[in-house]
mmCIF file of the C-alpha atoms, coordinates in Angstrom:
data_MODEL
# 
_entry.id   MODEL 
# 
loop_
_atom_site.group_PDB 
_atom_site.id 
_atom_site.type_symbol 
_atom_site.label_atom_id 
_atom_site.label_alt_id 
_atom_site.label_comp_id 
_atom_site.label_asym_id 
_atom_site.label_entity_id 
_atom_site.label_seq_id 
_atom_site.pdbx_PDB_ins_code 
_atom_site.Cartn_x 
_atom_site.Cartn_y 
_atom_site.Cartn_z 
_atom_site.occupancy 
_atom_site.B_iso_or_equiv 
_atom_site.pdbx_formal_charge 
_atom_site.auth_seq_id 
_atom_site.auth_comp_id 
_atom_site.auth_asym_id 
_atom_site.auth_atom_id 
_atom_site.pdbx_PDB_model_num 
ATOM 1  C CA . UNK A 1 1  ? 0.000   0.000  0.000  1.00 0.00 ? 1  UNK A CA 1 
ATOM 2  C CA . UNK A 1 2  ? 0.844   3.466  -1.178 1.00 0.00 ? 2  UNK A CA 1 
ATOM 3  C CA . UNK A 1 3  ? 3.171   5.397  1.862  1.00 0.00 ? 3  UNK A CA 1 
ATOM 4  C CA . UNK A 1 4  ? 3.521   8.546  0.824  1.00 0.00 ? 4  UNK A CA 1 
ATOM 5  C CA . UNK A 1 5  ? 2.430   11.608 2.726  1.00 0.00 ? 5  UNK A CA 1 
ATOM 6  C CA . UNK A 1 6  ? -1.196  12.963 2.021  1.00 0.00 ? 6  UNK A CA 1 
ATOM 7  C CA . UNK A 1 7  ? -1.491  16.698 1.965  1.00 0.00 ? 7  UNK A CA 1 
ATOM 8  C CA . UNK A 1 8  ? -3.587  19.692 1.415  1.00 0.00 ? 8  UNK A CA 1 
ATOM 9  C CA . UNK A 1 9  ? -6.352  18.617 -1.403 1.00 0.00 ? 9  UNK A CA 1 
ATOM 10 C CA . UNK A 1 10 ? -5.138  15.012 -1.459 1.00 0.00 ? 10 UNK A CA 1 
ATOM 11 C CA . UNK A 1 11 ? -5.653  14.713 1.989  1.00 0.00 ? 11 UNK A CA 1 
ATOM 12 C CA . UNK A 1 12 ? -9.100  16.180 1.565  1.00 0.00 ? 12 UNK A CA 1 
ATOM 13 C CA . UNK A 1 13 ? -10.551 14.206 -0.961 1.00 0.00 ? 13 UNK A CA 1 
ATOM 14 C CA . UNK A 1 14 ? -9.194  11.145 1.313  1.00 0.00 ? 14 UNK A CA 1 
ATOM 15 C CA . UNK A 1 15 ? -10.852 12.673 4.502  1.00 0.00 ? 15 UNK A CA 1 
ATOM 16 C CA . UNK A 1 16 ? -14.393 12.911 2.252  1.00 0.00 ? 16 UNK A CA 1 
ATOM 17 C CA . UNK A 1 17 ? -14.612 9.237  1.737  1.00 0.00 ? 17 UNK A CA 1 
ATOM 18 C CA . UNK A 1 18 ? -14.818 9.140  5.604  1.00 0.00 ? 18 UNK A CA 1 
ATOM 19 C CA . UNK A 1 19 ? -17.013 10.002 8.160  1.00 0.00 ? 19 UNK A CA 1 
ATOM 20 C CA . UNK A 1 20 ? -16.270 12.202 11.562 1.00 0.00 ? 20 UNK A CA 1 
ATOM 21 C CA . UNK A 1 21 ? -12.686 11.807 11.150 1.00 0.00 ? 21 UNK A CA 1 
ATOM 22 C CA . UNK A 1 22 ? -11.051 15.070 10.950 1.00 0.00 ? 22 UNK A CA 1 
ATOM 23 C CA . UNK A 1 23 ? -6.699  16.328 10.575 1.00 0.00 ? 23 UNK A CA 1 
ATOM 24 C CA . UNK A 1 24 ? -5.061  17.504 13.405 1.00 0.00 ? 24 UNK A CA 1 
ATOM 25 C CA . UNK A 1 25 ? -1.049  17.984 13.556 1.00 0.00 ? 25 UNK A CA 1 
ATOM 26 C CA . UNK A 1 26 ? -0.171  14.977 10.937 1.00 0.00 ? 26 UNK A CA 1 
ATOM 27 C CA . UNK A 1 27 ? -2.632  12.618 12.018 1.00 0.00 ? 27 UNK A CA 1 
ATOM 28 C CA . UNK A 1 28 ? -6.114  11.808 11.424 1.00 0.00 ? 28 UNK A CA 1 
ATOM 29 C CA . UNK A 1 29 ? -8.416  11.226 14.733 1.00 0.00 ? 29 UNK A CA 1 
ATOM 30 C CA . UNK A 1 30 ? -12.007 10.536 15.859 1.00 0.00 ? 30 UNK A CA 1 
ATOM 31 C CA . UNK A 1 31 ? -13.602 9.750  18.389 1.00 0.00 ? 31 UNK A CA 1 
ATOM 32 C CA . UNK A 1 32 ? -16.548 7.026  18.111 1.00 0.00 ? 32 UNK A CA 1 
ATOM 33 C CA . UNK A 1 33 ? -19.400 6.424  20.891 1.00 0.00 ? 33 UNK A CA 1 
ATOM 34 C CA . UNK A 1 34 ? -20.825 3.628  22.135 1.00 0.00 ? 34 UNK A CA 1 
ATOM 35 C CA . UNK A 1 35 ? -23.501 3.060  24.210 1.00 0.00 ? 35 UNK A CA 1 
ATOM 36 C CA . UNK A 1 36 ? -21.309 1.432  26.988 1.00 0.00 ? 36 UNK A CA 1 
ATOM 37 C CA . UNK A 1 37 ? -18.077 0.239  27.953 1.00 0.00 ? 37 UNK A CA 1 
ATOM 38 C CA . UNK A 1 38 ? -18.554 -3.756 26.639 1.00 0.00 ? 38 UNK A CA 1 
ATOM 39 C CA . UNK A 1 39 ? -19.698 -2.437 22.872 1.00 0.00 ? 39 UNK A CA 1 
ATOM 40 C CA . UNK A 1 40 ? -16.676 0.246  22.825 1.00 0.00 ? 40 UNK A CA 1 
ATOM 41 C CA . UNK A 1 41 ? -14.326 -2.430 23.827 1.00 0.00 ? 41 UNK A CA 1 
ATOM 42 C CA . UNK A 1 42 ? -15.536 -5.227 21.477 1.00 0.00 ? 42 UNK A CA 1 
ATOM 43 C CA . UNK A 1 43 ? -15.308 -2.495 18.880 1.00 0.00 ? 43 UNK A CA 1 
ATOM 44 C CA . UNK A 1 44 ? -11.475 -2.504 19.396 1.00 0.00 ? 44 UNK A CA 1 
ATOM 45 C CA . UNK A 1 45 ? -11.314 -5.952 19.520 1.00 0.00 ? 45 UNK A CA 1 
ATOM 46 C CA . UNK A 1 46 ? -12.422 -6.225 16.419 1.00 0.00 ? 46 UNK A CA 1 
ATOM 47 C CA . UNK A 1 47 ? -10.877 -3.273 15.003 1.00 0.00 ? 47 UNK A CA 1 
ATOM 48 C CA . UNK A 1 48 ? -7.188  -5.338 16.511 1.00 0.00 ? 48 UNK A CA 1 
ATOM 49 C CA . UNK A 1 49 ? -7.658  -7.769 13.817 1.00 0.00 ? 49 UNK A CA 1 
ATOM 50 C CA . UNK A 1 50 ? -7.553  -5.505 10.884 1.00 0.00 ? 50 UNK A CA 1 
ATOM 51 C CA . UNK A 1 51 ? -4.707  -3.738 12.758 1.00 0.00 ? 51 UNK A CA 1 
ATOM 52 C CA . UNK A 1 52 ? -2.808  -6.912 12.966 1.00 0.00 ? 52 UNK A CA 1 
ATOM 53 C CA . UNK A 1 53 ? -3.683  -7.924 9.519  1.00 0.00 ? 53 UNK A CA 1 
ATOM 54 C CA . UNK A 1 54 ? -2.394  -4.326 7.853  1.00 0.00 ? 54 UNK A CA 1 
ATOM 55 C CA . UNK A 1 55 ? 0.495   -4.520 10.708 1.00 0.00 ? 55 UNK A CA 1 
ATOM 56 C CA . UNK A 1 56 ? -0.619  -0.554 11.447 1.00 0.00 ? 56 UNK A CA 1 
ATOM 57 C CA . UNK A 1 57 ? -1.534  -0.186 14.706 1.00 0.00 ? 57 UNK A CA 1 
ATOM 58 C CA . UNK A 1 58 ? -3.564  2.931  16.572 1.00 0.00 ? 58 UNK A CA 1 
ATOM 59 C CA . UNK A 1 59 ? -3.222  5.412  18.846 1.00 0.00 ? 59 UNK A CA 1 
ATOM 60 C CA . UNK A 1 60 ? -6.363  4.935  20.534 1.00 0.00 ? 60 UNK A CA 1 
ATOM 61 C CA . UNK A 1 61 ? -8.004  5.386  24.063 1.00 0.00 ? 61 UNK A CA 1 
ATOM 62 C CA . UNK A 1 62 ? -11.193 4.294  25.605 1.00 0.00 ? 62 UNK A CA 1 
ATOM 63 C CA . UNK A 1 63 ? -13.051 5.878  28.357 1.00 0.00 ? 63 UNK A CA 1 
ATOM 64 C CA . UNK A 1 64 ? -16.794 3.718  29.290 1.00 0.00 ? 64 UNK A CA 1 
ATOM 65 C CA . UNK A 1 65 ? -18.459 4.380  25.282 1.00 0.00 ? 65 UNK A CA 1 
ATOM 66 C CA . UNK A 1 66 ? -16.020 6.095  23.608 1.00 0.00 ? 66 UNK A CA 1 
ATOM 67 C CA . UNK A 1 67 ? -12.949 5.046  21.703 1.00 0.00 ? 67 UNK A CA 1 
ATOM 68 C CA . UNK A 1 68 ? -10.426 8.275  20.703 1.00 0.00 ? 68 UNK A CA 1 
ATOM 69 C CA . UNK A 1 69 ? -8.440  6.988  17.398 1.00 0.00 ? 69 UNK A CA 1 
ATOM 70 C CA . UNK A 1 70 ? -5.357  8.684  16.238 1.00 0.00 ? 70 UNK A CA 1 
ATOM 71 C CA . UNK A 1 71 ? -3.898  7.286  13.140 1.00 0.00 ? 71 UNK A CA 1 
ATOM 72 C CA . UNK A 1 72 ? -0.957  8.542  11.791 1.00 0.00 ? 72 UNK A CA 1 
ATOM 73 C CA . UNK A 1 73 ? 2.239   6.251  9.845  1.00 0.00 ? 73 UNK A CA 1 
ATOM 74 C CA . UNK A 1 74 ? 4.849   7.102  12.167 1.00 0.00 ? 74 UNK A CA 1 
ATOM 75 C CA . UNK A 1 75 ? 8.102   5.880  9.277  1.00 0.00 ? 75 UNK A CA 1 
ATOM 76 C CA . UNK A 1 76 ? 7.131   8.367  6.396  1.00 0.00 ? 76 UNK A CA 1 
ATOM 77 C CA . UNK A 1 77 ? 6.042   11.214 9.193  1.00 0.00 ? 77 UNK A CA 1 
ATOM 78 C CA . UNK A 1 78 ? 2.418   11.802 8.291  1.00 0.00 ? 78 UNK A CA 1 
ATOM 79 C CA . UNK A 1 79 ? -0.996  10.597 6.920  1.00 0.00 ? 79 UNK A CA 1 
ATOM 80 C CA . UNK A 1 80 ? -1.166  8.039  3.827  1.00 0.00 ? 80 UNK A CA 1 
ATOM 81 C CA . UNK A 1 81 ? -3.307  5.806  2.302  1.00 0.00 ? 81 UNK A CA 1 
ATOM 82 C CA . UNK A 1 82 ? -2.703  3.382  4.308  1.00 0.00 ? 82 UNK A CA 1 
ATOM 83 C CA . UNK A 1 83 ? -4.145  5.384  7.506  1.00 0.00 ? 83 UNK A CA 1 
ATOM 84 C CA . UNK A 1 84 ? -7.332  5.943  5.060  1.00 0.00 ? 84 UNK A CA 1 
ATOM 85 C CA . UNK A 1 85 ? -7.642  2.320  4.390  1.00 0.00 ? 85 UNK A CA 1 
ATOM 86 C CA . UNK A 1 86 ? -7.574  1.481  8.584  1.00 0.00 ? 86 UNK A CA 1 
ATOM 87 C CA . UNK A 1 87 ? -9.973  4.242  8.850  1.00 0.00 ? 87 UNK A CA 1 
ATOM 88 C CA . UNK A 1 88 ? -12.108 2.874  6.579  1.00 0.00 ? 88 UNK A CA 1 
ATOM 89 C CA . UNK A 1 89 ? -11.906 -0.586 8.005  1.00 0.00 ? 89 UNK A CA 1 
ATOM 90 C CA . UNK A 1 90 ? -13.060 1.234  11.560 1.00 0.00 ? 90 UNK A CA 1 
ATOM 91 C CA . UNK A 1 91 ? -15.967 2.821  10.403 1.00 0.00 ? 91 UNK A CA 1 
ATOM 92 C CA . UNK A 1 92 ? -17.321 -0.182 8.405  1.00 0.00 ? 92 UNK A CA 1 
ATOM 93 C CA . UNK A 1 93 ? -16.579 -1.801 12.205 1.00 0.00 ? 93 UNK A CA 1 
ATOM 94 C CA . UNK A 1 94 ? -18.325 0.856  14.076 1.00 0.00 ? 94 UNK A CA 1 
ATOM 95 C CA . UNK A 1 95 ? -21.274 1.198  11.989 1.00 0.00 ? 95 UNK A CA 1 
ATOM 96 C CA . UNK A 1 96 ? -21.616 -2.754 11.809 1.00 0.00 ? 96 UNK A CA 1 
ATOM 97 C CA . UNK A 1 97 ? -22.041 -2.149 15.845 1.00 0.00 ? 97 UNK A CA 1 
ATOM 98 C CA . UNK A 1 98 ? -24.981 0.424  15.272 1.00 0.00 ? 98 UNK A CA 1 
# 
């Protein structure tokens, strides 16, 4: 998979395929809710497998229903397609859940 930086209109066409994730200082982040602590953790459960499967892992946190992901591919220093595709796998996850 492609693992070059993403930036300026690149970035934002990638970012409209999405949904609620947003660009903050060379990472893309959101936060998804749940409505309790056993759904937002078998979310990243799941979500693990596709992590381990791409071998690109998160920057994520969970507090009771929400998980905070931060994805970001630390060896080229910024967001590529490869952060897009994880994304993507996420929100399939998350609304899957819903």
């Amino acid at each position: 998979m492609e693992r070059t930086v993403l930036t300026g209109a690149g970035l934002a066409k990638a970012l409209e395929k999405l949904h609620g994730w947003e660009e903050a200082e060379g990472r893309i982040c959101r936060d998804y809710h749940f409505a309790d602590f056993v759904e937002a953790f078998g979310f990243m459960a799941s979500a693990a497998l596709h992590c381990e499967k791409l071998d690109h892992h998160p920057e994520w946190s969970n507090t009771y229903g929400r998980v905070r992901v931060e994805l970001t591919t630390h060896d080229v220093g910024g967001v590529t397609a490869f952060d897009i595709e994880l994304a993507s796998r996420m929100d399939a996850l998350a609304e899957a859940r819903s």
